[in-house]
Chimera marker file (.cmm) of the C-alpha trace (Angstrom):
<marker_set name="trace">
<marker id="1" x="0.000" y="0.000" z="0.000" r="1" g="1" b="0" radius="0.5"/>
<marker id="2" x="0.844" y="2.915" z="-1.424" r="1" g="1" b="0" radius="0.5"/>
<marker id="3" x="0.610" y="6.327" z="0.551" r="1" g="1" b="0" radius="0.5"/>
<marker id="4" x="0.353" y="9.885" z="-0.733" r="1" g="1" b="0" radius="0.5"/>
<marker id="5" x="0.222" y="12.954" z="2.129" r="1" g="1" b="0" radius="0.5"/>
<marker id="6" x="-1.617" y="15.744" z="1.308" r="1" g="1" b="0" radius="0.5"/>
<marker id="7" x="0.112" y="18.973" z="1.940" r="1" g="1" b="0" radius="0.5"/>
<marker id="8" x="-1.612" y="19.494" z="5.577" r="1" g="1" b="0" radius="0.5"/>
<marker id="9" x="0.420" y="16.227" z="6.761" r="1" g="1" b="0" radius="0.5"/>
<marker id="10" x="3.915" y="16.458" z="7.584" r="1" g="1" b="0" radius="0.5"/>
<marker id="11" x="6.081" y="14.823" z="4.792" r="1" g="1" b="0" radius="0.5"/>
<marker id="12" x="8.047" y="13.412" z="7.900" r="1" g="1" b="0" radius="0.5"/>
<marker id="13" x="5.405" y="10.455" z="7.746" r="1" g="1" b="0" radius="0.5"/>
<marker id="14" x="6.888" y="8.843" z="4.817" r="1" g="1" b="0" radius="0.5"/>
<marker id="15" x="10.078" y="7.808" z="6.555" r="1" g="1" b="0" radius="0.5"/>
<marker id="16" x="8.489" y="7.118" z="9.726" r="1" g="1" b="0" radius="0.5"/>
<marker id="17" x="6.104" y="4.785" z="8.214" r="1" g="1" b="0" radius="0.5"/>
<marker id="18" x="8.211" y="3.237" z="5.395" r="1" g="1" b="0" radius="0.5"/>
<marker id="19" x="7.842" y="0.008" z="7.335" r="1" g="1" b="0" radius="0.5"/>
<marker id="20" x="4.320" y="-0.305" z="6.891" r="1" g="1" b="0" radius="0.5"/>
<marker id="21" x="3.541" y="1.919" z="3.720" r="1" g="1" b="0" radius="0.5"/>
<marker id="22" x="6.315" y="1.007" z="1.470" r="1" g="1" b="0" radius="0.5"/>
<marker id="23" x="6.722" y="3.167" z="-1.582" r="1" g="1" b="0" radius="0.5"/>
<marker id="24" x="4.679" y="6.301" z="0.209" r="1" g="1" b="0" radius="0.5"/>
<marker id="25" x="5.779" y="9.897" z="-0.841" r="1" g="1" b="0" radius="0.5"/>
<marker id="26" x="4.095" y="13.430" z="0.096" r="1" g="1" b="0" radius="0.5"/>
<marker id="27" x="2.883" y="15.725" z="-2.416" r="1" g="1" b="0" radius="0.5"/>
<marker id="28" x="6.083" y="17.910" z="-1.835" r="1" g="1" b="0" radius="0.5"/>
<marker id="29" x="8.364" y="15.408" z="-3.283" r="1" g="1" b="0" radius="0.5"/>
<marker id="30" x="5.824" y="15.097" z="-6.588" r="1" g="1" b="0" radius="0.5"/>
<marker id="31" x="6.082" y="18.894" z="-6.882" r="1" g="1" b="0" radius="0.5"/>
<marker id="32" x="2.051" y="18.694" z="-6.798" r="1" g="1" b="0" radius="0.5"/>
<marker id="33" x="2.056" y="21.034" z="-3.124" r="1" g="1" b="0" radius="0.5"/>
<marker id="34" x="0.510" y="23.435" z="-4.675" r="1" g="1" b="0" radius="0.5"/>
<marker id="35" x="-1.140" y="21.698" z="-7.842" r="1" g="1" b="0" radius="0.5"/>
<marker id="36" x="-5.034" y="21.750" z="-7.768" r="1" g="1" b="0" radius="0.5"/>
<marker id="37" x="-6.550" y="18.355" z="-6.275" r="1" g="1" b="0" radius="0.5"/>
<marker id="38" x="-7.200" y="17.198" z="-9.636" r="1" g="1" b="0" radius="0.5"/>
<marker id="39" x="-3.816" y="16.957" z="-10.578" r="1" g="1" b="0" radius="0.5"/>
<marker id="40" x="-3.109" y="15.452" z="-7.030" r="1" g="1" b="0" radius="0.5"/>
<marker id="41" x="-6.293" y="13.195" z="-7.671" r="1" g="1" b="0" radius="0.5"/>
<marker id="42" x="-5.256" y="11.984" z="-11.160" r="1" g="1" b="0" radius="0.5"/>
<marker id="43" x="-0.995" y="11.764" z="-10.308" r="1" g="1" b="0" radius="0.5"/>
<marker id="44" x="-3.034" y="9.306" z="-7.596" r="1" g="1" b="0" radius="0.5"/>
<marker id="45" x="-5.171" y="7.393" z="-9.332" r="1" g="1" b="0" radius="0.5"/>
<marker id="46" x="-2.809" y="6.832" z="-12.351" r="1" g="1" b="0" radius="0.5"/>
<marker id="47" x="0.044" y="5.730" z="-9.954" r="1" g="1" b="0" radius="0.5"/>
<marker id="48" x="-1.865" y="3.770" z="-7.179" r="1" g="1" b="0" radius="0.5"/>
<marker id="49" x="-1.388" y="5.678" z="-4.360" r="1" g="1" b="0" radius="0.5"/>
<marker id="50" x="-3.960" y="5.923" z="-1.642" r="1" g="1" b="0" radius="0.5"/>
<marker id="51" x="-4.786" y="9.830" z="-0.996" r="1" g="1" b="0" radius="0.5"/>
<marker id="52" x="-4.241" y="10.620" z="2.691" r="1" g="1" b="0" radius="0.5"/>
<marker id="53" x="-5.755" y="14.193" z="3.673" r="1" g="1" b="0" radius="0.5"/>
<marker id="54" x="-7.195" y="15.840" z="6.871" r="1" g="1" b="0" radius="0.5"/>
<marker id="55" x="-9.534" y="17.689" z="4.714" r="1" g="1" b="0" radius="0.5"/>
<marker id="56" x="-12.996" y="16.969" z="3.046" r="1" g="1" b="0" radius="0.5"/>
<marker id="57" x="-12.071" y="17.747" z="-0.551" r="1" g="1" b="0" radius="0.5"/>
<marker id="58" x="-10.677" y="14.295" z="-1.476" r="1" g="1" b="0" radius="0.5"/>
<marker id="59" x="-13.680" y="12.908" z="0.844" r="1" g="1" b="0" radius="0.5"/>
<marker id="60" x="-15.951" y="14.409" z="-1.479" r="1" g="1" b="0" radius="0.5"/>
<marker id="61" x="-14.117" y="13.987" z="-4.730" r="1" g="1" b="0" radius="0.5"/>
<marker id="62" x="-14.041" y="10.660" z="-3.647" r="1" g="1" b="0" radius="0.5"/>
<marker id="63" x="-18.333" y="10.355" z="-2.965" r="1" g="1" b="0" radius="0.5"/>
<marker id="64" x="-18.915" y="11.838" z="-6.218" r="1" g="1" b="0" radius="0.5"/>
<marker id="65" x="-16.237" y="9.840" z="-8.479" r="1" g="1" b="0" radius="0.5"/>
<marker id="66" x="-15.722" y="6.561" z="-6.320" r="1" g="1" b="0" radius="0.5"/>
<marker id="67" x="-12.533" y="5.061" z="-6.898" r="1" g="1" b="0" radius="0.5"/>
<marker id="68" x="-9.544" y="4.721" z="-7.857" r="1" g="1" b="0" radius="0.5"/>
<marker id="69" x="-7.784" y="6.080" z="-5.986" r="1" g="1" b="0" radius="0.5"/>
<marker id="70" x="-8.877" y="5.005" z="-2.472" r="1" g="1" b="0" radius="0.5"/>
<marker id="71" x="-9.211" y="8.247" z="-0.262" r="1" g="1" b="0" radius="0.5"/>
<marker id="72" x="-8.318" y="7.728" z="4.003" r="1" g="1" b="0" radius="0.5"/>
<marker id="73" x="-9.581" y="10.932" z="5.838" r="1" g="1" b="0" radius="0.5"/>
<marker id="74" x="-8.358" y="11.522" z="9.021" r="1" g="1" b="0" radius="0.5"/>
<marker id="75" x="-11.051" y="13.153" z="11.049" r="1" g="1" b="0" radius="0.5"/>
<marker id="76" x="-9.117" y="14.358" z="14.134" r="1" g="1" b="0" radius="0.5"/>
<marker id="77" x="-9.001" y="17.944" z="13.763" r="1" g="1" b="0" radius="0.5"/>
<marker id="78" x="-5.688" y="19.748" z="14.958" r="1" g="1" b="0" radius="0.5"/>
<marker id="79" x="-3.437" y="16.987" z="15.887" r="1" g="1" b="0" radius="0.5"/>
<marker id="80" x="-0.047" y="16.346" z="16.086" r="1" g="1" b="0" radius="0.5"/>
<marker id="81" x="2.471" y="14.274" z="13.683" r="1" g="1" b="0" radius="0.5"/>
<marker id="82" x="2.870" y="11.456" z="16.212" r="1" g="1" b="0" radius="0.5"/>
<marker id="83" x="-1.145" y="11.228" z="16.820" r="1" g="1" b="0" radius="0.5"/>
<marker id="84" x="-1.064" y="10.350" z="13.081" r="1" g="1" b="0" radius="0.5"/>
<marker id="85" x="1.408" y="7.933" z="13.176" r="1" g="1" b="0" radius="0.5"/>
<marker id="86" x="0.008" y="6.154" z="16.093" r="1" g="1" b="0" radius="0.5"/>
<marker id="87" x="-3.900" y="6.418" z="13.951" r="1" g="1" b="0" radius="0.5"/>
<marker id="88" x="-2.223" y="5.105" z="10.943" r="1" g="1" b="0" radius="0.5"/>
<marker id="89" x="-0.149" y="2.097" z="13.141" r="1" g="1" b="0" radius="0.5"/>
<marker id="90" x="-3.529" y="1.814" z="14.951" r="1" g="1" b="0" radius="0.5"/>
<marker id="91" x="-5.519" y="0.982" z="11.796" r="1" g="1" b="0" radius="0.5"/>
<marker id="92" x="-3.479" y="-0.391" z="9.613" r="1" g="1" b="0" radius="0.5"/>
<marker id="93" x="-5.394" y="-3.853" z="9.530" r="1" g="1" b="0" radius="0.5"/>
<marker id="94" x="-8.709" y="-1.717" z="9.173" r="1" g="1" b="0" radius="0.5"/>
<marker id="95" x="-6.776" y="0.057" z="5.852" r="1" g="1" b="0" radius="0.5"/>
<marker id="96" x="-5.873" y="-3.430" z="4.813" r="1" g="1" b="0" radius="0.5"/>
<marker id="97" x="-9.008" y="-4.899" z="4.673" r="1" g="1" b="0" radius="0.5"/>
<marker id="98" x="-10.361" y="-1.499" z="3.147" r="1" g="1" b="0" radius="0.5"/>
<marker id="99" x="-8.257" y="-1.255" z="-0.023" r="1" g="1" b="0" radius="0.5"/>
<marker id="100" x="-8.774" y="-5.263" z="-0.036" r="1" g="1" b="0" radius="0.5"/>
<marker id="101" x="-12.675" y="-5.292" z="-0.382" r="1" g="1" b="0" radius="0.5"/>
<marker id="102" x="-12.572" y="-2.247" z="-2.769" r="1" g="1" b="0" radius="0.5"/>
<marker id="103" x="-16.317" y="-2.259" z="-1.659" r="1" g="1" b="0" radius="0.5"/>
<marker id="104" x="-16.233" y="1.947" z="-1.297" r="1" g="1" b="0" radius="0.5"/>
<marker id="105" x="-13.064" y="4.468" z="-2.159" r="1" g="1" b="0" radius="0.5"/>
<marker id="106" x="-13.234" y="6.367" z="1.425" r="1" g="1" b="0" radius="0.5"/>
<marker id="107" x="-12.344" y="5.077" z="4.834" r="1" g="1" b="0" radius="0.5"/>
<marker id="108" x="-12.679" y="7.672" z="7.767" r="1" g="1" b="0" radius="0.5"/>
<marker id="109" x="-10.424" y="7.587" z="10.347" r="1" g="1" b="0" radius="0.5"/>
<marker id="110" x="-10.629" y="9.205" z="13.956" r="1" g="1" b="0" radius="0.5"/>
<link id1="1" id2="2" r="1" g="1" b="0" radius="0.2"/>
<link id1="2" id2="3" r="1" g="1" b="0" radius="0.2"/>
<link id1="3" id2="4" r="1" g="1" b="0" radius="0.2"/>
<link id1="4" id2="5" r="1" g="1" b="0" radius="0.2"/>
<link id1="5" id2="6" r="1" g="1" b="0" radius="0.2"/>
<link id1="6" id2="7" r="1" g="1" b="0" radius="0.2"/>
<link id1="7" id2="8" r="1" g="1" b="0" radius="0.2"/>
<link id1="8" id2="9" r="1" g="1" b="0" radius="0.2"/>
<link id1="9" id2="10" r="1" g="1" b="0" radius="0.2"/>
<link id1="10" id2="11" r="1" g="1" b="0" radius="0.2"/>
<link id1="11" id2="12" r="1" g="1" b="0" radius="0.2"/>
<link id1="12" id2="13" r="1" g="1" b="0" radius="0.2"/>
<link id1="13" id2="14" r="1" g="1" b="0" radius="0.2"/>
<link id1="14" id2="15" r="1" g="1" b="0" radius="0.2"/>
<link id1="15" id2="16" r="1" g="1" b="0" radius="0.2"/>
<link id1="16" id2="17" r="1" g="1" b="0" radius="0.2"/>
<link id1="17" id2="18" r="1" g="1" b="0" radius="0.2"/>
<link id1="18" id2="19" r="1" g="1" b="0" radius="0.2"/>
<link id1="19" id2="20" r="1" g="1" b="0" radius="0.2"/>
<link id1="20" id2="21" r="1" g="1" b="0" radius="0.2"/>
<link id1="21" id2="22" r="1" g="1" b="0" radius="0.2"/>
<link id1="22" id2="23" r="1" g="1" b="0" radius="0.2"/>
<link id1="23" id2="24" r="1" g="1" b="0" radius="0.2"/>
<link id1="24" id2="25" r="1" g="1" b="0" radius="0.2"/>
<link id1="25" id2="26" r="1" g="1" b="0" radius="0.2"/>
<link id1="26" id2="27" r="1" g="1" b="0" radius="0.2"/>
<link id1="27" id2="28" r="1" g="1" b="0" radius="0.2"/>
<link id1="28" id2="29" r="1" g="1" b="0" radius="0.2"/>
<link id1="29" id2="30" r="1" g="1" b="0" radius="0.2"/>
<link id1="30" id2="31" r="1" g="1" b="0" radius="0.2"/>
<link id1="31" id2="32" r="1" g="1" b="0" radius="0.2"/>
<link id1="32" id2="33" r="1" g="1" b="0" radius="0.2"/>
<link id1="33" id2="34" r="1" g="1" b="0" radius="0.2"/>
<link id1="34" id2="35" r="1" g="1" b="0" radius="0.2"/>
<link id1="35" id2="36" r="1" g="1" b="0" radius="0.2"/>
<link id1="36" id2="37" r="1" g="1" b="0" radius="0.2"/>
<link id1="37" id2="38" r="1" g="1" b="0" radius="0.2"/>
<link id1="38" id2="39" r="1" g="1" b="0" radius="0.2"/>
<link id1="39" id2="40" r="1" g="1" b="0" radius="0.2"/>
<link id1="40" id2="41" r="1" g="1" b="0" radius="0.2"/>
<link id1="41" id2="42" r="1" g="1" b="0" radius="0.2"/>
<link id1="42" id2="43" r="1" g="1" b="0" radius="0.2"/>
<link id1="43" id2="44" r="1" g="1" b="0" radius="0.2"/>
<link id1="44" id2="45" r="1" g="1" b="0" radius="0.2"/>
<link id1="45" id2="46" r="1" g="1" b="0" radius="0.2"/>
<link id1="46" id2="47" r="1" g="1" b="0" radius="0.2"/>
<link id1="47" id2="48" r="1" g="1" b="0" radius="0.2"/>
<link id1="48" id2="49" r="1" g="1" b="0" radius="0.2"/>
<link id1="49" id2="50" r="1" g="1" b="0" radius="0.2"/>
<link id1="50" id2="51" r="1" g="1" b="0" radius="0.2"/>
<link id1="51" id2="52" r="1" g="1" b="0" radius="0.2"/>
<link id1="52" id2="53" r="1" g="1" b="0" radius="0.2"/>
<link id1="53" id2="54" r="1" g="1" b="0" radius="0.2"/>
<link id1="54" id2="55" r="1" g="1" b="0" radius="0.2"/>
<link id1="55" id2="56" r="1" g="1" b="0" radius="0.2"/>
<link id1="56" id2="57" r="1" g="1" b="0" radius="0.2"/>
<link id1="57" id2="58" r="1" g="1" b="0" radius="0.2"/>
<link id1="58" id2="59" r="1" g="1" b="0" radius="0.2"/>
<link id1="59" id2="60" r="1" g="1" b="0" radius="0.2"/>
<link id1="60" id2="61" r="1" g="1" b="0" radius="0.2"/>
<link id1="61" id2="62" r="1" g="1" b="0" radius="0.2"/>
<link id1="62" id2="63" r="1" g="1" b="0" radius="0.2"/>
<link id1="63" id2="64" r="1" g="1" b="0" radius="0.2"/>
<link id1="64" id2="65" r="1" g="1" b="0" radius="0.2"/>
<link id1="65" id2="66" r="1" g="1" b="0" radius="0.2"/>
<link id1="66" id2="67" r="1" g="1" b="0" radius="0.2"/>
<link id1="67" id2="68" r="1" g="1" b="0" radius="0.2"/>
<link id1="68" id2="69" r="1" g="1" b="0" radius="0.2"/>
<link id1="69" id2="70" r="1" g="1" b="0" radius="0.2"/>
<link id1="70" id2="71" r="1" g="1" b="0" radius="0.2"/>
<link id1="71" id2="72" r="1" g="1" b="0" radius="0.2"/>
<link id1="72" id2="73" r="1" g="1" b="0" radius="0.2"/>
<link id1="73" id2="74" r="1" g="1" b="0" radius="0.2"/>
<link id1="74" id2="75" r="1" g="1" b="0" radius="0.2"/>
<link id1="75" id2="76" r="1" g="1" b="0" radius="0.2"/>
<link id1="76" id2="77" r="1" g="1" b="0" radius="0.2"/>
<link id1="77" id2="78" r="1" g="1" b="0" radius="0.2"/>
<link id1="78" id2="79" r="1" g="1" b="0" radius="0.2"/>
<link id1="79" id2="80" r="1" g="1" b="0" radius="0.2"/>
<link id1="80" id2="81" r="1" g="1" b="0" radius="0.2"/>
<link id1="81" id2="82" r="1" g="1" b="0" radius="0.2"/>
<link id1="82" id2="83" r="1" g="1" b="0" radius="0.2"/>
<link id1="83" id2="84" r="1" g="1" b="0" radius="0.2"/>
<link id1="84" id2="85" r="1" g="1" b="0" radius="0.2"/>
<link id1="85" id2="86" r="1" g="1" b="0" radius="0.2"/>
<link id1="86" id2="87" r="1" g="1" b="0" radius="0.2"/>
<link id1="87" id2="88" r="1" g="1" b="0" radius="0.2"/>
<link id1="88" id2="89" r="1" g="1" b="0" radius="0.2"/>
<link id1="89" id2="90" r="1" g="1" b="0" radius="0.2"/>
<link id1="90" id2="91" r="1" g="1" b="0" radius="0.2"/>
<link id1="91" id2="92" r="1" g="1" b="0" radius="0.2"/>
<link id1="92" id2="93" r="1" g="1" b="0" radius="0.2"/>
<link id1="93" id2="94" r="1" g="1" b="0" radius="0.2"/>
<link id1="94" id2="95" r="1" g="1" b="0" radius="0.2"/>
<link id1="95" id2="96" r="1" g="1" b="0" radius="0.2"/>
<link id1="96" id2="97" r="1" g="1" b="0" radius="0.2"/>
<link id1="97" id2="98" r="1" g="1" b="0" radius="0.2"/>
<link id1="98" id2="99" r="1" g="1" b="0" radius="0.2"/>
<link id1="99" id2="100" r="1" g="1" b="0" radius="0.2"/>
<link id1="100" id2="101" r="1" g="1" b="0" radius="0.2"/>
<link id1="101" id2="102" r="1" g="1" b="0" radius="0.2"/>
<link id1="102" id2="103" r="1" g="1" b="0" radius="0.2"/>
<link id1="103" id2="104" r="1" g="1" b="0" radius="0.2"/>
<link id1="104" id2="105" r="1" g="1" b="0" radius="0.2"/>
<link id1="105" id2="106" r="1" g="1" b="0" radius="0.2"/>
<link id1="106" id2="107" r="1" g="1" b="0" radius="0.2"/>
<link id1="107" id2="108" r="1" g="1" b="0" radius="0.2"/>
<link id1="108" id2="109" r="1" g="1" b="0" radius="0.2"/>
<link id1="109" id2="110" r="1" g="1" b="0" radius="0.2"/>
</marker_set>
């Protein structure tokens, strides 16, 4: 599994998870930090990364043009680097299964 940050996650993630999401990169190392979503969307969906965002525009992208690629929203509001990192390590059988089933193209996560 495949990561990509969205710009409002730290691009520190990428090495501190490498052991679980192989392969990840943030949007900073694309050059797409300040590209609209669609090009953030489409550099996703035609590279198989899974979008990872605190905010509601991929969420919604994702409800109105399903999937690929799979969206995970993290719904915590203002938290810190490591609270991600722990969510993520938390969940990563839930993501698993998720991106397995490819029954819906947005998992929530609190």
């Amino acid at each position: 599994m495949k990561l990509l940050f969205d710009q409002n996650i730290s691009p520190k993630l990428v090495d501190t998870l490498a052991d679980l999401f192989p392969d990840s990169i943030h949007v900073k190392e694309t050059e797409l930090d300040k590209a609209l979503d669609i090009d953030i969307w489409n550099f996703a969906k035609n590279n198989d990364y899974i979008i990872i965002s605190k905010d509601a525009d991929f969420a919604e992208r994702s409800l109105l043009f399903g999937y690929p690629p799979f969206v995970l929203w993290i719904r915590r509001g203002n938290c810190s680097t490591g609270d991600i990192i722990r969510i993520l390590k938390q969940n990563f059988d839930l993501i698993k299964s998720f991106v397995e089933a490819k029954q819906s193209g947005l998992l929530n996560i609190y």
